[in-house]
TIVO-2410 file (N, C-alpha, C; in nm, 3 decimals):
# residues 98
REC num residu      c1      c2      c3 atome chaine
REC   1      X  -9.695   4.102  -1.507     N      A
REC   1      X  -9.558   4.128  -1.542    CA      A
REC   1      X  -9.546   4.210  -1.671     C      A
REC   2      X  -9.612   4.215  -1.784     N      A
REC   2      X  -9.658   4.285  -1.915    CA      A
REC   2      X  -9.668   4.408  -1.884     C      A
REC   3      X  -9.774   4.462  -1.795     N      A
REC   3      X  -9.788   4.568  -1.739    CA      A
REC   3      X  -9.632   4.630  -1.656     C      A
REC   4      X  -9.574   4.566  -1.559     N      A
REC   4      X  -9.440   4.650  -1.543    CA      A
REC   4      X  -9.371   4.684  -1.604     C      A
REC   5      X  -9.349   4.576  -1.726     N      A
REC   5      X  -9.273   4.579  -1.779    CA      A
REC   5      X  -9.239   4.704  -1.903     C      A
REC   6      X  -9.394   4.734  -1.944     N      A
REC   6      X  -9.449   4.808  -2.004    CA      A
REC   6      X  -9.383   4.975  -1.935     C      A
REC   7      X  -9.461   4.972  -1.785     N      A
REC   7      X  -9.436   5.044  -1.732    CA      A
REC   7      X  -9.279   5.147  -1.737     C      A
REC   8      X  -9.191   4.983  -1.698     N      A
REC   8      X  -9.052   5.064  -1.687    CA      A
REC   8      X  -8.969   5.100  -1.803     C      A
REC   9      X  -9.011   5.052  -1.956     N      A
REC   9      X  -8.960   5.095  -2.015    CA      A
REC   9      X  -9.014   5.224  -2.126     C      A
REC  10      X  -9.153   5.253  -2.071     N      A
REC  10      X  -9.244   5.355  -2.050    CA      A
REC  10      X  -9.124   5.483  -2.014     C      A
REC  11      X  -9.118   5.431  -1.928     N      A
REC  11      X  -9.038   5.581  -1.800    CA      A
REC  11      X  -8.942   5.559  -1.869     C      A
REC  12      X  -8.824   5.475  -1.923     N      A
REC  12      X  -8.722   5.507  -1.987    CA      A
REC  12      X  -8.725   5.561  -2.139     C      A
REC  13      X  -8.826   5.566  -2.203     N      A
REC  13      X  -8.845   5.622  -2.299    CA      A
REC  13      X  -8.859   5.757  -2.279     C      A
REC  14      X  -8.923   5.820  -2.175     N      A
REC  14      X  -8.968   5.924  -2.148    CA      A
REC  14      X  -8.813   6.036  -2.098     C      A
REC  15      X  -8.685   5.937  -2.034     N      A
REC  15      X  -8.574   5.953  -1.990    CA      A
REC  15      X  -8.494   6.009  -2.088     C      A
REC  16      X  -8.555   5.927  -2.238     N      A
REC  16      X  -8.396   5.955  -2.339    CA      A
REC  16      X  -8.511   6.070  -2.424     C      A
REC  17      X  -8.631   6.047  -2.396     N      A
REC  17      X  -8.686   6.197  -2.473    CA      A
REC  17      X  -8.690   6.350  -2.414     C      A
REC  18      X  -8.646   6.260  -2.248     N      A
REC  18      X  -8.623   6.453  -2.168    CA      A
REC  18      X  -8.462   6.446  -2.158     C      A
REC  19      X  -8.387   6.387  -2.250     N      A
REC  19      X  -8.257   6.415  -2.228    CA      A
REC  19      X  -8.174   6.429  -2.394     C      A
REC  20      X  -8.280   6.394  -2.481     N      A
REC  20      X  -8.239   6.406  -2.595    CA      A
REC  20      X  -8.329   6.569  -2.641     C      A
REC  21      X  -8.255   6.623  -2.739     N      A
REC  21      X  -8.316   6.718  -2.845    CA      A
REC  21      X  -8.351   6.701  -2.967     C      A
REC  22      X  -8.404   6.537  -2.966     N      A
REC  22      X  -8.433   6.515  -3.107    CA      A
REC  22      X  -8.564   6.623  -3.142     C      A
REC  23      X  -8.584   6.602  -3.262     N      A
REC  23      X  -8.716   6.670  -3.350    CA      A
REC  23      X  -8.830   6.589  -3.341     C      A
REC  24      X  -8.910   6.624  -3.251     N      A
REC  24      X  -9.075   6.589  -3.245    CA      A
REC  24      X  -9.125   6.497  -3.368     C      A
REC  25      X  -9.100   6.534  -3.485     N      A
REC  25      X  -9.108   6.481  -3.587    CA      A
REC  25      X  -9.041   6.317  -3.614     C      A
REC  26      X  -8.980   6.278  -3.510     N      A
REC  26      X  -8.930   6.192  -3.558    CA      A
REC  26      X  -9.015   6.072  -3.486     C      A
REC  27      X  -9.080   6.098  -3.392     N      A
REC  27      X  -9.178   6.005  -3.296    CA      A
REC  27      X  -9.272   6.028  -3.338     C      A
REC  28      X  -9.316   6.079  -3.467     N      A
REC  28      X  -9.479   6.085  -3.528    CA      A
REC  28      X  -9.488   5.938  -3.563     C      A
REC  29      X  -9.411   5.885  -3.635     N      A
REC  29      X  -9.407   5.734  -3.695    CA      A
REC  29      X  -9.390   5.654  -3.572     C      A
REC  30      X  -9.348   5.650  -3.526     N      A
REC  30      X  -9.252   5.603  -3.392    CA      A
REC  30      X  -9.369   5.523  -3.272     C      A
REC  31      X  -9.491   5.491  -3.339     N      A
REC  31      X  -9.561   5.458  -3.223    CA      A
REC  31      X  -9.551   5.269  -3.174     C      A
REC  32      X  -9.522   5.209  -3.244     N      A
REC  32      X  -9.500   5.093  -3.207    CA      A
REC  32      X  -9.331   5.076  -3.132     C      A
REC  33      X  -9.350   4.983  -3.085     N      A
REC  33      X  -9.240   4.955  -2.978    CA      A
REC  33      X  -9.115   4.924  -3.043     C      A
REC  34      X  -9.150   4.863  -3.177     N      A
REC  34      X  -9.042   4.779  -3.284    CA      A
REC  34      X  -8.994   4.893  -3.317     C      A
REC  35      X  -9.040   5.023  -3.412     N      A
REC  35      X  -8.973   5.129  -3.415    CA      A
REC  35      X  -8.902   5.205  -3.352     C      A
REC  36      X  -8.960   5.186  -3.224     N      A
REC  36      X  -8.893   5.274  -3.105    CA      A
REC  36      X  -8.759   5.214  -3.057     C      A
REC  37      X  -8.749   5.080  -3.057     N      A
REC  37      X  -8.626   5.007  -2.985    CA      A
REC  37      X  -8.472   5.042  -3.108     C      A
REC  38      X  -8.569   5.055  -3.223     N      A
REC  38      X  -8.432   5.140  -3.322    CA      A
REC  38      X  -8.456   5.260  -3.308     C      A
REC  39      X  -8.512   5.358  -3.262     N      A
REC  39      X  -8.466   5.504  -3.342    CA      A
REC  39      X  -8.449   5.533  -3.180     C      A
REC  40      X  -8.483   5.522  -3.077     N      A
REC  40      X  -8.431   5.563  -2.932    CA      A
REC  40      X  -8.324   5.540  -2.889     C      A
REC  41      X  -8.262   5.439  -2.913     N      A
REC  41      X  -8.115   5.396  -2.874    CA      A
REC  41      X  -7.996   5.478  -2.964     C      A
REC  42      X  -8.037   5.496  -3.079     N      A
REC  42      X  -7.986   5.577  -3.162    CA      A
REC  42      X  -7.996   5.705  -3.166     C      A
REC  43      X  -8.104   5.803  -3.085     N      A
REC  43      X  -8.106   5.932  -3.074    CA      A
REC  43      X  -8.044   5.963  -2.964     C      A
REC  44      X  -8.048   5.856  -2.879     N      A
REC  44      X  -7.934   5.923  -2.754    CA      A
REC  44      X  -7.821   5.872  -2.787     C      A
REC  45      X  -7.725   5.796  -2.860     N      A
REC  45      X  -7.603   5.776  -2.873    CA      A
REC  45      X  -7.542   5.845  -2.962     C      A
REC  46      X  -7.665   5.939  -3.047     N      A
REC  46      X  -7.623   6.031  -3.135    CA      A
REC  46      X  -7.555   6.157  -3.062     C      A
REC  47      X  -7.638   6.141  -2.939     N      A
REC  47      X  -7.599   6.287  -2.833    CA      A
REC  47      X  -7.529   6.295  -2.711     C      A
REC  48      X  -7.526   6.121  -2.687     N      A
REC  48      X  -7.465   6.141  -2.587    CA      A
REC  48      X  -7.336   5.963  -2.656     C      A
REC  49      X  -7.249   6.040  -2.730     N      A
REC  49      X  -7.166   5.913  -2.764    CA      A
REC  49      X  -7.095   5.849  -2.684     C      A
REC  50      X  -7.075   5.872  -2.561     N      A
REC  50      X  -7.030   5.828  -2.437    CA      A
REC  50      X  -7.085   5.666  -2.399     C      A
REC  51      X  -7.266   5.704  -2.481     N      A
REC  51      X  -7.308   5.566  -2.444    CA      A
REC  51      X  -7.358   5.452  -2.518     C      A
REC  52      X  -7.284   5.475  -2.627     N      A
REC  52      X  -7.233   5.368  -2.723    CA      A
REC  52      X  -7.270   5.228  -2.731     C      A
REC  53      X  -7.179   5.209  -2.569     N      A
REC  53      X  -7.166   5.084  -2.485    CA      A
REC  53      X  -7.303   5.004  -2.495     C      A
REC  54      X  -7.385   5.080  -2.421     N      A
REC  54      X  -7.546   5.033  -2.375    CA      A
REC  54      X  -7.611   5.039  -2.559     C      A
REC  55      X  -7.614   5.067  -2.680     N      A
REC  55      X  -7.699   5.102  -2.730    CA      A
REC  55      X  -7.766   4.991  -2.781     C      A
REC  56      X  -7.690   4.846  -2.785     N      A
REC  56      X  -7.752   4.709  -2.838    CA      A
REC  56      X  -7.787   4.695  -2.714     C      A
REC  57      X  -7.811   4.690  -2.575     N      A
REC  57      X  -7.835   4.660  -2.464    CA      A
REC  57      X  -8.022   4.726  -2.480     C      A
REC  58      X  -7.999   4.856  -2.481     N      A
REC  58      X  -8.121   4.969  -2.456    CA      A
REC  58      X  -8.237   4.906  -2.575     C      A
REC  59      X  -8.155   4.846  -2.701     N      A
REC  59      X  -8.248   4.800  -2.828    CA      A
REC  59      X  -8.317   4.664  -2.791     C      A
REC  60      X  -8.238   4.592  -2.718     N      A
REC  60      X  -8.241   4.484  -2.640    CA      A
REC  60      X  -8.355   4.486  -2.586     C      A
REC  61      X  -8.357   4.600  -2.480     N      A
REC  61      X  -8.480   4.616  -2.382    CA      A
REC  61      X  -8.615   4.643  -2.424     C      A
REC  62      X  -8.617   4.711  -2.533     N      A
REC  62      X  -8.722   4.761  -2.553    CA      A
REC  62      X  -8.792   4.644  -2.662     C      A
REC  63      X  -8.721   4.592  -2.770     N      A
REC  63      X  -8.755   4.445  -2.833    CA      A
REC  63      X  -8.809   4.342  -2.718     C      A
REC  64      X  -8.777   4.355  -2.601     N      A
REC  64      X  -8.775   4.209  -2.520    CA      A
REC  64      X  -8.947   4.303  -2.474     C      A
REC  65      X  -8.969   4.448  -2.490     N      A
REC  65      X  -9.122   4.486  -2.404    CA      A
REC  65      X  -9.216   4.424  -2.525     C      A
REC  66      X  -9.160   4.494  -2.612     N      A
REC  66      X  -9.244   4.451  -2.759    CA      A
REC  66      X  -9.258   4.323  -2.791     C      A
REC  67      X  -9.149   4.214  -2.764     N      A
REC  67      X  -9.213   4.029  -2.750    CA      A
REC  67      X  -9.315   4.081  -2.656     C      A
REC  68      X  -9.294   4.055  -2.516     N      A
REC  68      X  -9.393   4.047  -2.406    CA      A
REC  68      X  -9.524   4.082  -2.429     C      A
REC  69      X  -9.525   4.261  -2.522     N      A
REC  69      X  -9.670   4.282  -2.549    CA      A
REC  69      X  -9.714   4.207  -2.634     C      A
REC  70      X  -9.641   4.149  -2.777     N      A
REC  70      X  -9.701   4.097  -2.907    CA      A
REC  70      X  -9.783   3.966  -2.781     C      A
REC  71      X  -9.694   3.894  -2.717     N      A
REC  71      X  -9.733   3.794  -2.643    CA      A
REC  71      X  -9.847   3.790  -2.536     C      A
REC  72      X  -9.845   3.913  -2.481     N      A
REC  72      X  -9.904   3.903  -2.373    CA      A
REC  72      X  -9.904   3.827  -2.267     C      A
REC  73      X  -9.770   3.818  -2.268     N      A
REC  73      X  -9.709   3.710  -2.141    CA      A
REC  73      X  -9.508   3.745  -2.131     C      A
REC  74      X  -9.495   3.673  -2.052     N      A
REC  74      X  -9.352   3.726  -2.047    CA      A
REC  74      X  -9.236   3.644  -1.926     C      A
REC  75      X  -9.125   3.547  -1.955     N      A
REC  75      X  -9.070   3.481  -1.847    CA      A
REC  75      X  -9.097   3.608  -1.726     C      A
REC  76      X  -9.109   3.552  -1.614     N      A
REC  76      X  -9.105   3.639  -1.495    CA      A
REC  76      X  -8.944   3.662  -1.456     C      A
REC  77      X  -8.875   3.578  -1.488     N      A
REC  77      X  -8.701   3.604  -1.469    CA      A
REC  77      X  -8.683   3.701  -1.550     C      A
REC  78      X  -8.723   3.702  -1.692     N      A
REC  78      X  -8.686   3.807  -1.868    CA      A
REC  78      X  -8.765   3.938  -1.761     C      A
REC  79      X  -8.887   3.935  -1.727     N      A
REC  79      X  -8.930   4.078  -1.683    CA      A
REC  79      X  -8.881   4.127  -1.611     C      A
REC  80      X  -8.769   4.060  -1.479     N      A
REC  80      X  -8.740   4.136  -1.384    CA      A
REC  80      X  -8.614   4.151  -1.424     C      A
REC  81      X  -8.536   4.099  -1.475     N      A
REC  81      X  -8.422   4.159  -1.539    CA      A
REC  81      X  -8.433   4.276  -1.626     C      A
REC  82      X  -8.520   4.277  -1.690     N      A
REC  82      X  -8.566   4.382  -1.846    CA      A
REC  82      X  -8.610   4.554  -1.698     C      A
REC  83      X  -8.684   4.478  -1.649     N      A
REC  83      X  -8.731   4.577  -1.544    CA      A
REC  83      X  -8.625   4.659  -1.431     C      A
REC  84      X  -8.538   4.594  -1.407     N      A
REC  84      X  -8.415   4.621  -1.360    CA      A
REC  84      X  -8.337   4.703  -1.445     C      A
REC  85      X  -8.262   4.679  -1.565     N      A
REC  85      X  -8.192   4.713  -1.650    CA      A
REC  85      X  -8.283   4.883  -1.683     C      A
REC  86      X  -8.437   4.857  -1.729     N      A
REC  86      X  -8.465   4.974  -1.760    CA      A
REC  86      X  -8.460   5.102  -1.687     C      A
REC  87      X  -8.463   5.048  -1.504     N      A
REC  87      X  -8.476   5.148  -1.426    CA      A
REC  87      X  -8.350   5.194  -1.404     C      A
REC  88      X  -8.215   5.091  -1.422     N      A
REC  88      X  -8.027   5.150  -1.428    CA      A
REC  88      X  -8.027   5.217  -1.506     C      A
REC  89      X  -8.099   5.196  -1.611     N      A
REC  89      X  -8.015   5.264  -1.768    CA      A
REC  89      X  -8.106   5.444  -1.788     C      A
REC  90      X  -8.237   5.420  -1.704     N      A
REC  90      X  -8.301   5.557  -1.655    CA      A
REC  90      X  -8.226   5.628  -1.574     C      A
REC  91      X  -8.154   5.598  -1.433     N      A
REC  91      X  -8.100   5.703  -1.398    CA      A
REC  91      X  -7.992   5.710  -1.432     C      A
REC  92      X  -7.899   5.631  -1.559     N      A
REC  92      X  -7.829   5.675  -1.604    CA      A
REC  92      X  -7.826   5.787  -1.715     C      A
REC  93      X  -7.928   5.792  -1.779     N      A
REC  93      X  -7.978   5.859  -1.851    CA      A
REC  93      X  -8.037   6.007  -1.777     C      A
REC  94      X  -8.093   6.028  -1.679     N      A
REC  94      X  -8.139   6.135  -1.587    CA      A
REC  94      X  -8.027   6.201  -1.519     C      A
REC  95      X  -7.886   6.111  -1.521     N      A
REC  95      X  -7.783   6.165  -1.411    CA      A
REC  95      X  -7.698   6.248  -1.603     C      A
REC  96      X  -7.763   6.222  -1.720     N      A
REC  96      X  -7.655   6.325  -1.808    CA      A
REC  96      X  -7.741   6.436  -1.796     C      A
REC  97      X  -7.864   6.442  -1.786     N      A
REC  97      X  -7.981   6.587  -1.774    CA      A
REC  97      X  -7.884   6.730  -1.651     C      A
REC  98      X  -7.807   6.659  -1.523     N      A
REC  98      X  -7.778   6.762  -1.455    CA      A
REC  98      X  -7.698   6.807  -1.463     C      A
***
């Protein structure tokens, strides 16, 4: 479950970095998950303020991958919800790209 979980919010990271124009520079620091669950939710609501709504949700998700990894374990209910949510909030994120 660590591993999906990993997985799907993998691909949603990858969602708000092919849909954002942040500066390369800002994911040099950015390699732990704890950093990422603040400065990702915040680079796309910087650009896309529409999604406001989701941005404690999206910080949410990515804190709940970062327990799971610190843990290396993870409720199987918390993963498939977290896993769910990441793959909505991806093609929501892929449907502002067109």
């Amino acid at each position: 479950m660590v591993t999906d979980i990993v997985s799907a919010t993998g691909q949603l990271e990858t969602a708000i970095l092919n849909a954002t124009i942040a500066s390369p520079d800002i994911w040099l620091g950015a390699k732990s998950m704890k950093t990422k669950a603040k400065l990702l939710p915040q680079v796309l609501v910087r650009q896309y303020p529409e999604l406001s709504g989701i941005e404690c949700e999206l910080r949410g998700l990515f804190e709940t991958c970062s327990k799971a990894v610190d843990r290396n374990s993870i409720n199987p209910v918390v993963a498939k919800a977290a896993i769910s949510l990441a793959h909505e909030y991806q093609a929501v994120i892929d449907a502002l790209r067109r």
